[in-house]
C-alpha positions as YAML, in Angstrom:
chain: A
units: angstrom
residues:
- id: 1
  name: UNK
  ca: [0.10, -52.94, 23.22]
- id: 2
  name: UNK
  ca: [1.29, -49.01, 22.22]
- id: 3
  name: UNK
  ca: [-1.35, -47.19, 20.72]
- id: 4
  name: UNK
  ca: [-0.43, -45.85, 17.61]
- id: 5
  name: UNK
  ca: [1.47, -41.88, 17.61]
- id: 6
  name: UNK
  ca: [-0.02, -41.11, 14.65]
- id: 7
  name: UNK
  ca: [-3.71, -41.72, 15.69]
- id: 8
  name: UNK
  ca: [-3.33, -39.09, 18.62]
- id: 9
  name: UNK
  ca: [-1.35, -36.85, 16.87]
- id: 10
  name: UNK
  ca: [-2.97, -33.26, 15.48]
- id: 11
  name: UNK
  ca: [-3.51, -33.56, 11.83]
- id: 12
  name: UNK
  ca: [-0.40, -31.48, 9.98]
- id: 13
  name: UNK
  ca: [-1.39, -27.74, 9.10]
- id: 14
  name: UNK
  ca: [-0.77, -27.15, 5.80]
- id: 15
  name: UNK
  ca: [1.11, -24.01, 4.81]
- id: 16
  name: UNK
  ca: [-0.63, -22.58, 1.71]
- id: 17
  name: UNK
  ca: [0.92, -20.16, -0.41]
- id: 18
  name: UNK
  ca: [-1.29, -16.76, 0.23]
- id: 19
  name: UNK
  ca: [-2.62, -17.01, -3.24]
- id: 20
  name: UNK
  ca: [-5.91, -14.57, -2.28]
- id: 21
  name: UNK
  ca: [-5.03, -10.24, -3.17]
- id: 22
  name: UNK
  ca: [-4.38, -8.87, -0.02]
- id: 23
  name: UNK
  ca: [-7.92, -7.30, 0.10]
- id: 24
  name: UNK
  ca: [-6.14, -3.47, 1.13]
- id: 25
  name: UNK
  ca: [-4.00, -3.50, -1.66]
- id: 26
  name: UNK
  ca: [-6.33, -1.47, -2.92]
- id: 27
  name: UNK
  ca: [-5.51, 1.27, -1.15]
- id: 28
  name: UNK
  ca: [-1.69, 2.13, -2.22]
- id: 29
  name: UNK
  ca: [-2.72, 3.46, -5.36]
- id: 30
  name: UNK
  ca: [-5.37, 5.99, -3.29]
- id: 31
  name: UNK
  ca: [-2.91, 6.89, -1.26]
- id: 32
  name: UNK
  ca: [-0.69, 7.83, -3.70]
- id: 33
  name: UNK
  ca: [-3.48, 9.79, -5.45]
- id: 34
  name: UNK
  ca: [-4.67, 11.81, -1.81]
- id: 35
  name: UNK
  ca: [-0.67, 12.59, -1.66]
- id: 36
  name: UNK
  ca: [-0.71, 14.63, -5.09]
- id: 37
  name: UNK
  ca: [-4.17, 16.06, -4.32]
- id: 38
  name: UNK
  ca: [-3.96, 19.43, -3.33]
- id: 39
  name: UNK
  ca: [-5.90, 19.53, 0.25]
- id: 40
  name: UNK
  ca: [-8.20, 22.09, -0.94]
- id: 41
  name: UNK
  ca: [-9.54, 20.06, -4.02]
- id: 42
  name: UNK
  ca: [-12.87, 18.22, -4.03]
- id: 43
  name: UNK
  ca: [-11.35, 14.95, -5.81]
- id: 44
  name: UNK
  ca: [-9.14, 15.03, -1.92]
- id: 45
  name: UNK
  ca: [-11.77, 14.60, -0.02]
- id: 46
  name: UNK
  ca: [-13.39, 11.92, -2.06]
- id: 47
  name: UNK
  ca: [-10.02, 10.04, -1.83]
- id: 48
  name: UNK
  ca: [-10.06, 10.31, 1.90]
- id: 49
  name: UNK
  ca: [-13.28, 9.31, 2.35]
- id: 50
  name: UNK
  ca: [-13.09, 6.11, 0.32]
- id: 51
  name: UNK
  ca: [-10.17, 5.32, 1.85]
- id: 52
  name: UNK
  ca: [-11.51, 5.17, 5.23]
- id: 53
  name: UNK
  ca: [-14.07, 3.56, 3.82]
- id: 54
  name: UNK
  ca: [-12.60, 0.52, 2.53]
- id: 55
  name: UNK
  ca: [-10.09, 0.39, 5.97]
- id: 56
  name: UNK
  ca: [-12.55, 0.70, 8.46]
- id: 57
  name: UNK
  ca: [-13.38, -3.11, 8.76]
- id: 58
  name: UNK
  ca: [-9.26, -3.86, 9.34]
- id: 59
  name: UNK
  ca: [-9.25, -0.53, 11.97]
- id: 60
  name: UNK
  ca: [-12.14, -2.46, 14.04]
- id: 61
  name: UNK
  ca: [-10.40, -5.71, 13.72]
- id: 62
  name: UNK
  ca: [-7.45, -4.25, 15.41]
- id: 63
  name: UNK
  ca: [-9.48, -2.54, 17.96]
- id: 64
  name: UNK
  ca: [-10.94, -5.73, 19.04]
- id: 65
  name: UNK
  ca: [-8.32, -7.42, 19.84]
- id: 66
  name: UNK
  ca: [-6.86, -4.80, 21.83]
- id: 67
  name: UNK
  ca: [-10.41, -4.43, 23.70]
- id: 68
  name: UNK
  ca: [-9.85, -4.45, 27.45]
- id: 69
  name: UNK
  ca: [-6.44, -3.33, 27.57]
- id: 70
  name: UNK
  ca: [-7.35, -0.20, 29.22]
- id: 71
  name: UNK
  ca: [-8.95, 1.27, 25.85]
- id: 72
  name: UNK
  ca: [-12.54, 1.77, 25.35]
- id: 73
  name: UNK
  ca: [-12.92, 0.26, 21.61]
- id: 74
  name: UNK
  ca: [-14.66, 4.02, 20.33]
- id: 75
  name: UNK
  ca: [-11.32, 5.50, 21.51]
- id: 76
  name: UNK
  ca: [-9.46, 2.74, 19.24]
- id: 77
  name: UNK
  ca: [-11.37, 3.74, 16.21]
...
């Protein structure tokens, strides 16, 4: 007797409208801010800072993933 297809099969992925804030999204409105800062004012430097700030964690995800292509991961950061 055939065993049952749907028994071996992978369960279906469901495809989930991406309902969570893209958690960088954050950081259009900064940029936009640094890009009318004049370079020499305090309030740009505080921009740039928290903007690295909130993008380091995605910069080291991407530099993991790319570990061990010939790139020490300092370098990526």
């Amino acid at each position: 007797m055939a065993a049952s297809t749907s028994a071996t099969r992978a369960p279906a992925l469901s495809v989930r409208p991406n309902t969570r804030r893209d958690s960088y999204e954050c950081l259009e409105p900064l940029l936009e801010a640094l890009s009318r800062a004049a370079p020499d004012d305090d309030r740009h430097r505080r921009l740039r800072e928290e903007i690295l700030r909130r993008g380091l964690p995605l910069a080291e995800h991407i530099a993991r993933r790319f570990v061990g292509r010939g790139q020490e991961y300092d370098d990526l950061l």
